[in-house]
N, C-alpha and C positions, 0 to 999 in steps of 0.2 A: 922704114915702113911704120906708120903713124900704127897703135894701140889700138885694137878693141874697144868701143864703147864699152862703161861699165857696164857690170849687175847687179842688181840689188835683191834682198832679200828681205823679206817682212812677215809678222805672225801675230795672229792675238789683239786682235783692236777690240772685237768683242763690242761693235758699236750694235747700240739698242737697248745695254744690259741695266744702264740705268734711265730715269727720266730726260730727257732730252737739255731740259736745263741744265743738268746736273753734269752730263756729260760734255758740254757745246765749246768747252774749253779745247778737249782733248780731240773730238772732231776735226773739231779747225784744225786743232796742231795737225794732222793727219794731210787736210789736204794741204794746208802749206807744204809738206812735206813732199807730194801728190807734185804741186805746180811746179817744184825746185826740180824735177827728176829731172827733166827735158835737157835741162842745160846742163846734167853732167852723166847722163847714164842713158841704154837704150832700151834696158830689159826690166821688167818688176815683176819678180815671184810673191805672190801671196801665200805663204805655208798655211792657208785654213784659218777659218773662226775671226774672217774680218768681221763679220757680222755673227751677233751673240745667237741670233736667229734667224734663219733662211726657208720659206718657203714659197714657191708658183704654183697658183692657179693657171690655167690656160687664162682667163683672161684676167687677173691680179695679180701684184706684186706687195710688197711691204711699202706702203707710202714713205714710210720712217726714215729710208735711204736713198730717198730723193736726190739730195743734194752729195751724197758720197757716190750716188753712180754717176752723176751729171760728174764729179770731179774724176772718174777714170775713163769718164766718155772722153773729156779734154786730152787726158793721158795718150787717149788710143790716136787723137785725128794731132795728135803732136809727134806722133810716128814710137812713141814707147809701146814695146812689145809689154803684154799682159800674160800671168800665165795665174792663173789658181787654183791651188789644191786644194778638196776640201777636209775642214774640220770636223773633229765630232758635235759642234752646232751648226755648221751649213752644209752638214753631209747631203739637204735636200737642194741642193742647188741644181737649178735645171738648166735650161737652153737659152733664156732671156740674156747674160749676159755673154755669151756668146753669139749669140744673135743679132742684138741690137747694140752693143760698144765692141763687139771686137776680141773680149775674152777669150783667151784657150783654156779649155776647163778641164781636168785631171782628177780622178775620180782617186786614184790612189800615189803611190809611191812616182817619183819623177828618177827617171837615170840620167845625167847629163853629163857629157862631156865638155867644156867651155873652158879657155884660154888654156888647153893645155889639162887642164883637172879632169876626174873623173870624179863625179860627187854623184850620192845618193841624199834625195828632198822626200821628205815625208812630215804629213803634220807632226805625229807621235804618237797619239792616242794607240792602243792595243799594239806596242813593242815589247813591251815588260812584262815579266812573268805574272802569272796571279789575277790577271782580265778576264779570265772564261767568260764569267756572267756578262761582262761589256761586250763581249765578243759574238756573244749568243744575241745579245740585243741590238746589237749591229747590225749584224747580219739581217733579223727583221725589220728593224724600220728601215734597211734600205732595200727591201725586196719591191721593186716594181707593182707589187698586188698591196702593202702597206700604204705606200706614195698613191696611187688610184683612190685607195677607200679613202683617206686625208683628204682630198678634194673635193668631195663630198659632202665638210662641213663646211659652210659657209664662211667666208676668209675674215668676217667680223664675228665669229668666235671662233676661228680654227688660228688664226695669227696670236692674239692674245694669248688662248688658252699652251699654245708652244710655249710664247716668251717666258708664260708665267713657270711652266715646269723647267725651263729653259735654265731658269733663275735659281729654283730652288733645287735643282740637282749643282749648280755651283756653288752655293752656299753650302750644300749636305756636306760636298768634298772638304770645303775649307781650303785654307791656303798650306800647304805640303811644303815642308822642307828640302832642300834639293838633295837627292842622293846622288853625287853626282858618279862616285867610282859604280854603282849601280846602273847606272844608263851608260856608262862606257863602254862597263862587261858587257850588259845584255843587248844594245843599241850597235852602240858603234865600234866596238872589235867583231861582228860575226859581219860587217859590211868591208871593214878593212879588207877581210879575209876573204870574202871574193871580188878584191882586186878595185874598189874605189879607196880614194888616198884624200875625200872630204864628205864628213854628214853633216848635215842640216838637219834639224827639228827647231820645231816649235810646242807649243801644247804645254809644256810646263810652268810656260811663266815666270822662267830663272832664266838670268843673263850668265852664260859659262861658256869658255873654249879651251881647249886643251889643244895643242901641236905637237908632235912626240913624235922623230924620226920620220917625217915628211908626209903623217897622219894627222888629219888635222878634223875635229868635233867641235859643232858651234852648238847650243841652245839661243834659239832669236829675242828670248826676250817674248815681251808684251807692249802694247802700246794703251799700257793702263797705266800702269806705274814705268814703266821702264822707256819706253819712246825709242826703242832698240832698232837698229836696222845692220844688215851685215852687205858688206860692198865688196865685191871679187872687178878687181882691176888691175890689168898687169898683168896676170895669172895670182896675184896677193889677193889673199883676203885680208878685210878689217871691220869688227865688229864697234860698232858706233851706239852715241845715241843725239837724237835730233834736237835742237834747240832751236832751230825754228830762225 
């Protein structure tokens, strides 16, 4: 009995975060990346924060990602299943891309069983101790009555004015050191322990996997600096990065 189509896993492209020149390198790398799937996989997880900023008007969208939805429209009518979770920058992702290319849209945590595994997918954001205040602000900008009043501005100064805090709340953070025996303890041994035997995150923007007695923890990377992608085929995983 022939294999399973692969699965793929991807996090963090963060397209929009800088000037469009500046990025079009990385873009591109993105959908080559994008057009290659068809011929060797059937599934593509997005773990959150493909786009740096995400938000729908009923009748607007970000013109910016034109050509990266045109590239998962091709994804979808090429028969590759879409699935994506969002981030804490496209936590406002609404029904447009499920609507019109095909996406299945995941508002939080994913539980999957596939070839055999039991994995737990989640972006990251608010796993780690010490988020209250992220947690508190979460919870408001993704209340239904938040999303309504946002619509309100008009999407030529309601798009912008996101991107731009969008921006400087990344900057505020700065680039973090991985901890990584910290997101083990706190992430991924209280998932082990109810009985998944693979996690998935994204959100850090560290490439790390640990396998330990038939548990196995991936961090995806970014598709800034790292080009990372993670491939479950066979029932193996393999954490990669793309060269295009």
């Amino acid at each position: 009995m022939p294999s399973p189509p692969a699965v793929f896993f991807i996090s963090d492209a963060h397209l929009g975060a800088e000037p469009e020149a500046a990025e079009a390198g990385r873009t591109r790398r993105l959908h080559d990346f994008f057009a290659w799937l068809p011929t060797v996989g059937s599934t593509l997880y997005v773990a959150g924060d493909l786009f740096d900023f995400w938000f729908e008007y009923p009748h607007a969208i970000p013109r910016r990602y034109f050509g990266t939805l045109s590239a998962l429209s091709r994804l979808r009518d090429q028969g590759v299943e879409i699935h994506y979770l969002t981030g804490n920058h496209d936590f406002w992702l609404g029904e447009f891309l499920e609507r019109e290319i095909g996406v299945t849209r995941h508002p939080s945590s994913v539980r999957l069983e596939l070839q055999g595994r039991r994995i737990y997918l989640h972006h990251g954001d608010g796993l780690v101790g010490g988020d209250l205040g992220y947690r508190v602000l979460r919870r408001i900008l993704r209340n239904p009555v938040s999303v309504r009043l946002y619509q309100l501005v008009h999407p030529d100064l309601g798009i912008p004015l996101a991107r731009a805090f969008s921006k400087l709340s990344r900057h505020a953070k700065g680039e973090r050191p991985l901890e990584a025996e910290r997101l083990v303890r706190e992430i991924a041994e209280p998932r082990f322990a109810e009985g998944f035997d693979t996690v998935i995150i994204g959100h850090f923007h560290h490439v790390f996997e640990r396998r330990e007695g038939g548990k196995e923890f991936f961090l995806l990377g970014d598709w800034i600096r790292h080009f990372t992608y993670l491939k479950l085929d066979a029932g193996r995983f393999a954490l990669d990065a793309w060269s295009g």
